[in-house]
C-alpha positions as CSV (number, residue, x, y, z in Angstrom):
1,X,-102.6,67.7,103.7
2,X,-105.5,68.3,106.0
3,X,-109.7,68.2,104.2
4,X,-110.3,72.2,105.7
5,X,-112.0,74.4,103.2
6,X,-108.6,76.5,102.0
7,X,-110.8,79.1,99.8
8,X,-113.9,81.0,101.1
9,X,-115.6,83.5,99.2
10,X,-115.7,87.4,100.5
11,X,-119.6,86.6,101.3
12,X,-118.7,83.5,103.5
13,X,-116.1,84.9,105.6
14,X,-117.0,86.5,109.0
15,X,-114.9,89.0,111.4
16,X,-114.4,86.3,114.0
17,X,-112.5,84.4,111.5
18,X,-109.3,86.2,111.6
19,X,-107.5,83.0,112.4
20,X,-108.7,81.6,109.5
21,X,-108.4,84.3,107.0
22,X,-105.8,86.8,108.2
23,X,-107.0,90.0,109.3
24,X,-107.6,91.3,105.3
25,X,-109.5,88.5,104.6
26,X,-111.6,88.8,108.0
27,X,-112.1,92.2,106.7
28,X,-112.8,92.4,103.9
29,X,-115.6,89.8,104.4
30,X,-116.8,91.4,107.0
31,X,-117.3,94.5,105.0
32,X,-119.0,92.6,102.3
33,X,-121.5,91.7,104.9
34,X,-122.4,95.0,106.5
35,X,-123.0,96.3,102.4
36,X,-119.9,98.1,101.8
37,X,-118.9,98.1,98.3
38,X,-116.2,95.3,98.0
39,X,-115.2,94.1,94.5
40,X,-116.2,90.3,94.7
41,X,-113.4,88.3,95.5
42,X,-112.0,85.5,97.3
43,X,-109.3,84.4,100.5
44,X,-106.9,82.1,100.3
45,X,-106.7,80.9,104.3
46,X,-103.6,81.1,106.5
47,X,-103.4,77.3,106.7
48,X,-103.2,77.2,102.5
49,X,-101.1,79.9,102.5
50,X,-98.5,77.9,105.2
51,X,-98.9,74.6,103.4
52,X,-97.5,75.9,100.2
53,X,-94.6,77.4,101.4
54,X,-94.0,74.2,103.7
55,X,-94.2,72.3,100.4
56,X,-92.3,74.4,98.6
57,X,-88.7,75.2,100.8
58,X,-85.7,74.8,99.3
C-alpha cells in the first residue's frame, strides 16, 4: 500500500490530473474551478480504485 493521497476533493483536483483522477474526476474538478455549478463532491483516484480490486480478486 503506497502513502499517495487516494481522495481529493472536486476543488483540489486540476485538468492535468487525468492520470490521477480519471478523466470524470479531472473534469469535474476542473469545472468546479472555472465556476461551473458542480454539486460538491469528491474522487476516489485510479490508483485507490486498482488497489481495491487487486486486494479483492478471487
Amino acid at each position: 500500500m503506497s502513502n499517495q493521497k487516494w481522495v481529493y476533493l472536486f476543488e483540489e483536483g486540476k485538468s492535468d490530473m487525468k492520470p490521477i483522477l480519471g478523466g470524470k474526476g479531472a473534469n469535474l474538478a476542473e469545472m468546479t474551478n472555472i465556476g461551473l455549478p458542480v454539486p460538491p463532491g469528491f474522487t476516489i483516484t485510479t490508483e485507490a480504485c486498482n488497489e481495491y480490486l487487486a486486494l479483492n480478486q478471487e
